[in-house]
LUMVEXSE-491173 format. One record per residue: x, y, z of N, C-alpha, C in turn; residue number from 1; residue in one letter. Coordinates in Angstrom, 2 decimals, padded with zeros to 5 digits, m for minus. Example, Ala and Ser with C-alpha at 12.3 -4.5 7.8 and 13.67 -1.06 7.14 Angstrom:
013.19	m005.69	007.80	012.30	m004.50	007.80	013.20	m003.30	007.80	1	a .
012.85	m002.25	007.08	013.67	m001.06	007.14	012.90	000.03	007.87	2	s .
This chain:
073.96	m028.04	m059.51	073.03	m028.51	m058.49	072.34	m029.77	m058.97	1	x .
072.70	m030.74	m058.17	071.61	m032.03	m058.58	070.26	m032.32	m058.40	2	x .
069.36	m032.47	m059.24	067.84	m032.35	m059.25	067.29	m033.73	m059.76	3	x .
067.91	m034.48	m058.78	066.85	m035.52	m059.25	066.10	m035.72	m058.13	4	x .
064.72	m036.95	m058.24	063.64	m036.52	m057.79	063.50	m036.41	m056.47	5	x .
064.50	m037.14	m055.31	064.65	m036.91	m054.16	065.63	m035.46	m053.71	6	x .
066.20	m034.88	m054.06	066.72	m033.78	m053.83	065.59	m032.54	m054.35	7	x .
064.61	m032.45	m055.25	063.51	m031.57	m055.16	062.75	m031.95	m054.52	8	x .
062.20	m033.33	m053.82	061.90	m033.16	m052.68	062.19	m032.35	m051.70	9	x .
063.30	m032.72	m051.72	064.13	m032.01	m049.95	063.71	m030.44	m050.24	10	x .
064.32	m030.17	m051.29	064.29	m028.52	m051.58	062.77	m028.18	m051.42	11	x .
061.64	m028.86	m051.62	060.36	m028.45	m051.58	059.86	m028.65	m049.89	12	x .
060.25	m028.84	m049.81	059.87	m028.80	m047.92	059.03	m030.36	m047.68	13	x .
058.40	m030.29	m046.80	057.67	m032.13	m045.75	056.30	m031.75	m046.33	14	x .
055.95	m030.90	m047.38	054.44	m031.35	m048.23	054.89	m031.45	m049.17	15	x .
056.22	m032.07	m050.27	056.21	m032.77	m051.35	056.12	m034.09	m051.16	16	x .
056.15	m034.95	m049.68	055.74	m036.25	m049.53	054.07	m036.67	m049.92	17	x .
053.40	m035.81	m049.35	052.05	m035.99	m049.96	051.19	m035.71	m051.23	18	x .
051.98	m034.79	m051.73	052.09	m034.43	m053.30	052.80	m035.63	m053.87	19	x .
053.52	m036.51	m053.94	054.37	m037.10	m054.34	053.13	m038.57	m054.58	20	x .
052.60	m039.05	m052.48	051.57	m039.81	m052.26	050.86	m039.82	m053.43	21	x .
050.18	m038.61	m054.04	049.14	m037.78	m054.24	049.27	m038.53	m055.99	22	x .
050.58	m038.09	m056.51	050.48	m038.92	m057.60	051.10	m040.42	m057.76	23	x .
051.65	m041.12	m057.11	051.59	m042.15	m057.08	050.30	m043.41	m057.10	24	x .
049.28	m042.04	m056.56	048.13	m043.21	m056.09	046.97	m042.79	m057.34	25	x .
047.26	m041.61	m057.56	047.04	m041.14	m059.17	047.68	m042.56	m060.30	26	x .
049.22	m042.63	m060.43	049.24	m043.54	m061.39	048.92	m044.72	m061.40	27	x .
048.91	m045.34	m060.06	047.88	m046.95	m060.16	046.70	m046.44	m060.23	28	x .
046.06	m045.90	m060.00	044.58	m045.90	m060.95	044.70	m045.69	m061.98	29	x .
045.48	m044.67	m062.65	045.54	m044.76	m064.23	046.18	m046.33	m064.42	30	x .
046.87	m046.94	m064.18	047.57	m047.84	m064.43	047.06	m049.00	m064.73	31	x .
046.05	m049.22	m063.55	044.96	m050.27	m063.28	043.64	m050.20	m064.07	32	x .
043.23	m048.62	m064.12	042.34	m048.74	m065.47	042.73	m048.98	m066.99	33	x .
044.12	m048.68	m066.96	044.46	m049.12	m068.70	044.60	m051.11	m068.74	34	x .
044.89	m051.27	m067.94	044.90	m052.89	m067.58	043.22	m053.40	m067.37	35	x .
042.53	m052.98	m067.01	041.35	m053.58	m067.00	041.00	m053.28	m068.24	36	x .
040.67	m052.04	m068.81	040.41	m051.78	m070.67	040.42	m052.79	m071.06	37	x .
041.93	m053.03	m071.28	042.65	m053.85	m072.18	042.29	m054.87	m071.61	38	x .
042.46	m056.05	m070.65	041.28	m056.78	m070.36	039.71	m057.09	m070.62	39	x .
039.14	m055.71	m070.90	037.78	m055.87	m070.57	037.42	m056.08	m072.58	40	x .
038.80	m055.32	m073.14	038.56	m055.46	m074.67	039.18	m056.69	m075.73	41	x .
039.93	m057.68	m074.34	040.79	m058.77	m074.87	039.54	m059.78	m074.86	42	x .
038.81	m059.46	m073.50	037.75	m060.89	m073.67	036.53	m060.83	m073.82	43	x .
036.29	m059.38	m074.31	034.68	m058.82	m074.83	033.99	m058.82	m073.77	44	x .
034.50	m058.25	m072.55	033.67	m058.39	m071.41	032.55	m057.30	m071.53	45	x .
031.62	m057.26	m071.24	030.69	m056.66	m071.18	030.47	m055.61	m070.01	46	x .
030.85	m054.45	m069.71	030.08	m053.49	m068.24	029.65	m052.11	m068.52	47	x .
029.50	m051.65	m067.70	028.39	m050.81	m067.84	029.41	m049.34	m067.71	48	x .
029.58	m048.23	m067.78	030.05	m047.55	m067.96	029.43	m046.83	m066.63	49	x .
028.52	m047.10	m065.37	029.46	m046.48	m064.51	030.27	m047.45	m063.32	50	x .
030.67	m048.58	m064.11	031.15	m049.03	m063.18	032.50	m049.21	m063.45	51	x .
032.79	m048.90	m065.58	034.30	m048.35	m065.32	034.88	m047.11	m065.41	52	x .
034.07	m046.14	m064.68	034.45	m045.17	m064.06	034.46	m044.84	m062.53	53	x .
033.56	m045.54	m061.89	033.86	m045.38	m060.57	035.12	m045.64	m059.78	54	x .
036.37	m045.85	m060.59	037.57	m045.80	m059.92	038.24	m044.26	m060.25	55	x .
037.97	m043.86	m060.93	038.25	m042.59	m061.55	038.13	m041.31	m060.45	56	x .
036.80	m041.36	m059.78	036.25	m040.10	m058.70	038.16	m040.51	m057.67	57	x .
039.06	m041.52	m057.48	040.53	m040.72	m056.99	041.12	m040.10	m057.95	58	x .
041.23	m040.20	m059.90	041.81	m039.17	m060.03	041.49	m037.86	m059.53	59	x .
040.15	m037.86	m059.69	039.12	m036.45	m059.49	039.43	m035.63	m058.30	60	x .
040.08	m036.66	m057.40	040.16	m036.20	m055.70	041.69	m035.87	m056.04	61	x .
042.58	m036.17	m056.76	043.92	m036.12	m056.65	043.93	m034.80	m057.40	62	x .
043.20	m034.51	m058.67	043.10	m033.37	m059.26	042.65	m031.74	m058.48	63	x .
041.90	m032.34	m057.52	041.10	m031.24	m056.85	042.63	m031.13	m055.59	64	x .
042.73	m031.70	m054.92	043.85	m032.09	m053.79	044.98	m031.45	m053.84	65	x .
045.67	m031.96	m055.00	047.12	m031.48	m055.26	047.28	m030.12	m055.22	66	x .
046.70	m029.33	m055.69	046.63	m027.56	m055.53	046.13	m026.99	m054.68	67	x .
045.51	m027.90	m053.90	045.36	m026.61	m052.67	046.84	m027.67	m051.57	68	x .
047.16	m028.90	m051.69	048.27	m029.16	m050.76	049.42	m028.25	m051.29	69	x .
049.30	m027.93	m052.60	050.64	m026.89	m053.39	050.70	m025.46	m052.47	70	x .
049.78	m025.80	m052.33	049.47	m023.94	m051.61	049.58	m023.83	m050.37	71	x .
049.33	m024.90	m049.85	049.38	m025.18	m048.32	051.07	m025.02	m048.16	72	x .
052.06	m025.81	m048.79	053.39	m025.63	m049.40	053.78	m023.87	m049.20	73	x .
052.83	m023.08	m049.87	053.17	m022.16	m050.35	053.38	m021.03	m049.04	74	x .
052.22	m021.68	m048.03	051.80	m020.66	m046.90	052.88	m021.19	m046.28	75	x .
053.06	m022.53	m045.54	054.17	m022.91	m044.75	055.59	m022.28	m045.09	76	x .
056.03	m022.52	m046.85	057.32	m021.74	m047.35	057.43	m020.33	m046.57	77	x .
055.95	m019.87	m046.46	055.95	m018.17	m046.11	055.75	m017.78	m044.58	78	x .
055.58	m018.75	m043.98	055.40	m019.03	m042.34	057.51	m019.02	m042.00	79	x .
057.71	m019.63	m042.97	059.01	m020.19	m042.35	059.81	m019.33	m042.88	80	x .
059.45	m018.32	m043.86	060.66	m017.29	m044.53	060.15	m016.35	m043.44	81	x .
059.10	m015.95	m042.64	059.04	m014.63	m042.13	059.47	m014.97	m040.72	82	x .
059.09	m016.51	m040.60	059.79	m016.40	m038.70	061.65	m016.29	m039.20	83	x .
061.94	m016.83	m040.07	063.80	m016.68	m040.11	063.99	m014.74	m040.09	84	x .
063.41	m014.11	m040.74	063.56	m012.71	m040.88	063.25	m012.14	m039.85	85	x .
061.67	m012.63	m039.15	061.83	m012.13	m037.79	062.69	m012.83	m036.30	86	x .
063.37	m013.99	m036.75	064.91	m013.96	m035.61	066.13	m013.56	m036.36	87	x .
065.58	m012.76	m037.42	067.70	m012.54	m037.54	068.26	m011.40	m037.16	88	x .
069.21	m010.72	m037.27	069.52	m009.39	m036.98	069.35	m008.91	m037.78	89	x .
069.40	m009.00	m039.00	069.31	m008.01	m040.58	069.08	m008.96	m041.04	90	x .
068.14	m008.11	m041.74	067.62	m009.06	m043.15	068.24	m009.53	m044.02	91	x .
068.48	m010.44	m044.73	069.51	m010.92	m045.60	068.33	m011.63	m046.66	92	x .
068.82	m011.36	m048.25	068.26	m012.09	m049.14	067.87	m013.47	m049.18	93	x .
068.72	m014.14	m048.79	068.98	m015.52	m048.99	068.25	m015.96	m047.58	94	x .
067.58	m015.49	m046.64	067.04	m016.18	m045.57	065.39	m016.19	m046.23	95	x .
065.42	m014.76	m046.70	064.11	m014.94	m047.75	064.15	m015.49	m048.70	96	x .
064.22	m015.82	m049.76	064.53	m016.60	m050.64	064.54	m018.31	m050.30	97	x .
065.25	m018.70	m049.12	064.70	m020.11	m049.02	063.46	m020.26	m048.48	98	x .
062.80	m019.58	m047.83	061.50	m020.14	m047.45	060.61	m019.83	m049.30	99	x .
060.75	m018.79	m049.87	060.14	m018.44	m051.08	060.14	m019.88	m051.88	100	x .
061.68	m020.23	m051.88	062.09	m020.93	m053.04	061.50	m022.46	m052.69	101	x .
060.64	m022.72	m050.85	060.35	m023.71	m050.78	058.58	m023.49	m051.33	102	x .
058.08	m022.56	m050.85	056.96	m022.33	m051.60	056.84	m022.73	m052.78	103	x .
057.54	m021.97	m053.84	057.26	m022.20	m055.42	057.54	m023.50	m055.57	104	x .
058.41	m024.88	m055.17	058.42	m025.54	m055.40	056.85	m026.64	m054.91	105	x .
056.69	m026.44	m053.97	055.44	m027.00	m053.51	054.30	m026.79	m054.21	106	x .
054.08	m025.39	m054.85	053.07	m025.08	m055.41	052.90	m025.19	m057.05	107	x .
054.11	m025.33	m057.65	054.69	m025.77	m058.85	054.11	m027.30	m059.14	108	x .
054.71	m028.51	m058.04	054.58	m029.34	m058.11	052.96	m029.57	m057.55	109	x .
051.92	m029.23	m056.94	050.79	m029.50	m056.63	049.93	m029.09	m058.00	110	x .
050.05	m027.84	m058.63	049.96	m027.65	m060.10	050.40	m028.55	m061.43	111	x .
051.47	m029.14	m061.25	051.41	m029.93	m062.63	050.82	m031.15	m062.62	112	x .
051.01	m031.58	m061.00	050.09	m033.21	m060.57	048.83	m032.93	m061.27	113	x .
047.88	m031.91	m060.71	046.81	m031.69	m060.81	046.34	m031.41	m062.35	114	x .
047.20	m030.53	m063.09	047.40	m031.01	m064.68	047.24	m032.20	m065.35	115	x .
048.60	m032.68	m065.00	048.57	m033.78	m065.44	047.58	m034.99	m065.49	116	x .
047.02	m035.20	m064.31	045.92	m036.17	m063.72	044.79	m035.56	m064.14	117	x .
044.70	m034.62	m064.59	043.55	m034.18	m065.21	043.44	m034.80	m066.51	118	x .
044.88	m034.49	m067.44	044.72	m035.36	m068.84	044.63	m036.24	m069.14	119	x .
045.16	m037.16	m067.98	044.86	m038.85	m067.70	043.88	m038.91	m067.32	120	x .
042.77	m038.36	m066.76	041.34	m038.05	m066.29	040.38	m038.52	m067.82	121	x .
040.92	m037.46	m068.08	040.75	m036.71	m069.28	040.40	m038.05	m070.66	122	x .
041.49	m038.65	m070.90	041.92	m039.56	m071.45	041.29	m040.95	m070.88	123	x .
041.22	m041.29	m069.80	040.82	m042.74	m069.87	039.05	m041.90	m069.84	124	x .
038.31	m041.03	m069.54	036.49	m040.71	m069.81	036.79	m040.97	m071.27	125	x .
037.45	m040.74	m072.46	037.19	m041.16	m073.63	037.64	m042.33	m074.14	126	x .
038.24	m043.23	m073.48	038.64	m044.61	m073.53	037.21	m045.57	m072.89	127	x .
036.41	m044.54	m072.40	035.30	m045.33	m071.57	034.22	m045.06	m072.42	128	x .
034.22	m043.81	m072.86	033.20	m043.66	m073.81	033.30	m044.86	m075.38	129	x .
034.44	m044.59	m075.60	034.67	m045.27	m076.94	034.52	m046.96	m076.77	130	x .
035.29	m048.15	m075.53	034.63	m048.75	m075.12	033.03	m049.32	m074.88	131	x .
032.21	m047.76	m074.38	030.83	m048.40	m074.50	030.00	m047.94	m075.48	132	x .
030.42	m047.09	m076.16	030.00	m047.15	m077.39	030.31	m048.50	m078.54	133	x .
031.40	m048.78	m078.50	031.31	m050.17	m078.54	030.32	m051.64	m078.47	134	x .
030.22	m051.54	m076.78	029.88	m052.74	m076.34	028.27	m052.45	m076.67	135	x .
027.63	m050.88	m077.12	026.25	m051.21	m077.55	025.36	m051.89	m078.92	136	x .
């Protein structure tokens, strides 16, 4: 089975597009704050520490976000495994199982975003601290 990143899309159902949104807009802010740093430490710029964090409150929103859109994933997977079971004639494994198997993927992936962007969270508050501890 091929798993690259557009085919676990598909397999995760039409809320891994916004999970997907979700960290993309996650990594240009991380992206853009390691570029200003490094900027702000190439030319001794001087600021104030809450103003290089106020780009940060979208990781914060992407961290909080991603797990409950995972879950939202999770209910729809389970909306759509019980209407297939309630039109079939007999139950069959595999009609359950794909709505399941779209759940766990949705909710898998809204969980590690939210991980992850947490440690990059995580990581540039002590790049900000160490910075203005610095600049005092």
């Amino acid at each position: 089975m091929n798993h690259n990143l557009y085919a676990l899309m598909l397999i995760g159902g039409p809320l891994m597009w916004p999970l997907f949104a979700l960290l993309v807009m996650a990594m240009i802010v991380f992206l853009e704050r390691v570029f200003s740093f490094l900027l702000c430490i190439k030319r001794k710029t001087l600021l104030t520490k809450s103003k290089l964090e106020s780009p940060l409150a979208i990781l914060d929103f992407v961290v909080v976000t991603a797990p409950i859109v995972g879950f939202l994933g999770t209910v729809t997977g389970m909306i759509r495994a019980f209407k297939s079971i309630s039109e079939a004639l007999s139950v069959d494994l595999q009609i359950v199982a794909a709505g399941l198997y779209e759940a766990l993927y949705t909710t898998a992936f809204g969980l590690i975003i939210s991980v992850f962007v947490s440690a990059l969270a995580f990581l540039l508050d002590i790049i900000i601290t160490k910075i203005c501890a610095e600049e005092n």
